[in-house]
N, C-alpha and C positions, 0 to 999 in steps of 0.2 A: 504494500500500500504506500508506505513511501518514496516508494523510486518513482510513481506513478506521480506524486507529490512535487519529487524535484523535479521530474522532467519537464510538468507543464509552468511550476515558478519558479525553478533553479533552487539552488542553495541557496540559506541567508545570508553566505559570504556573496553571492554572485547578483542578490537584489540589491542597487542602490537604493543606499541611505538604511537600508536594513541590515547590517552587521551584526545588529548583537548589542551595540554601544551606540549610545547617543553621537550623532554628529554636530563638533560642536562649531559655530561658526565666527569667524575671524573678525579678527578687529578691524572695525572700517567697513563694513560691510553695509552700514545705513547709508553712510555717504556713496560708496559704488553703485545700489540700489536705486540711491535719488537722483544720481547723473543719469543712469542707466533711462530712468522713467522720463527725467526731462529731455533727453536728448529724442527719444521714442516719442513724446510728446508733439516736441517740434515737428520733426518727422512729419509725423502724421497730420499734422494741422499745415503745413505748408505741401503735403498731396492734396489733401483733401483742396486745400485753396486755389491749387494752380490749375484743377481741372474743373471750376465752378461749382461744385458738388456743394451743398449746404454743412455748418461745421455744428455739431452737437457737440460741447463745451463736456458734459460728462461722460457722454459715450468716447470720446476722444480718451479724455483722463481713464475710462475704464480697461478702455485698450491698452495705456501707455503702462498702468500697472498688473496687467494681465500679464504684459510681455517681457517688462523688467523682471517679476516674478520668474514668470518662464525660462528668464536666464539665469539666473540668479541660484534656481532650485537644481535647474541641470549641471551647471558649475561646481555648487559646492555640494550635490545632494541631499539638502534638507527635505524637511516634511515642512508642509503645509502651515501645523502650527506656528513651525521656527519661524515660516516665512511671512506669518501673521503680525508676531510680535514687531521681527526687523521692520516691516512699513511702519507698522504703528512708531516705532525708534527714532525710524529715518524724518518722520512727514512733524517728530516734535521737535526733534533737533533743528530742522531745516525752514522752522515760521520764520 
């Protein structure tokens, strides 16, 4: 039963972010987040503008941290939660 286990989810060594141990995440990691998001931001708000498309102000912002996330979790392997608190870290730090 368990080879049937690993085969279809792998080992807990072979899941990222699933190891065994918490993955803990690095210093500075708000601030790479909040570039990550503004830069994504931009981005997206000067596509959106240069091809007349109308700009929704928080679907914009929802995108820019969807995808900052997106990288952010693939990079350093966090869970969801972690990546909960760091915005929350980042968006205090950076008023």
């Amino acid at each position: 039963m368990m080879n049937i286990f690993r085969r279809f989810f792998g080992t807990p060594d072979r899941q990222k972010g699933r190891s065994g141990s918490a993955t803990i995440a690095p210093p500075g990691i708000e601030n790479e987040f909040f570039h990550l998001w503004e830069t994504t931001l931009m981005e997206r708000t000067a596509k959106l503008l240069s091809t007349g498309q109308p700009t929704d102000n928080e679907e914009i912002a929802k995108h820019a941290v969807n995808r900052a996330s997106e990288i952010i979790m693939n990079k350093y392997g966090l869970s969801t939660s972690q990546m909960v608190a760091i915005i929350g870290k980042a968006f205090d730090s950076n008023k």
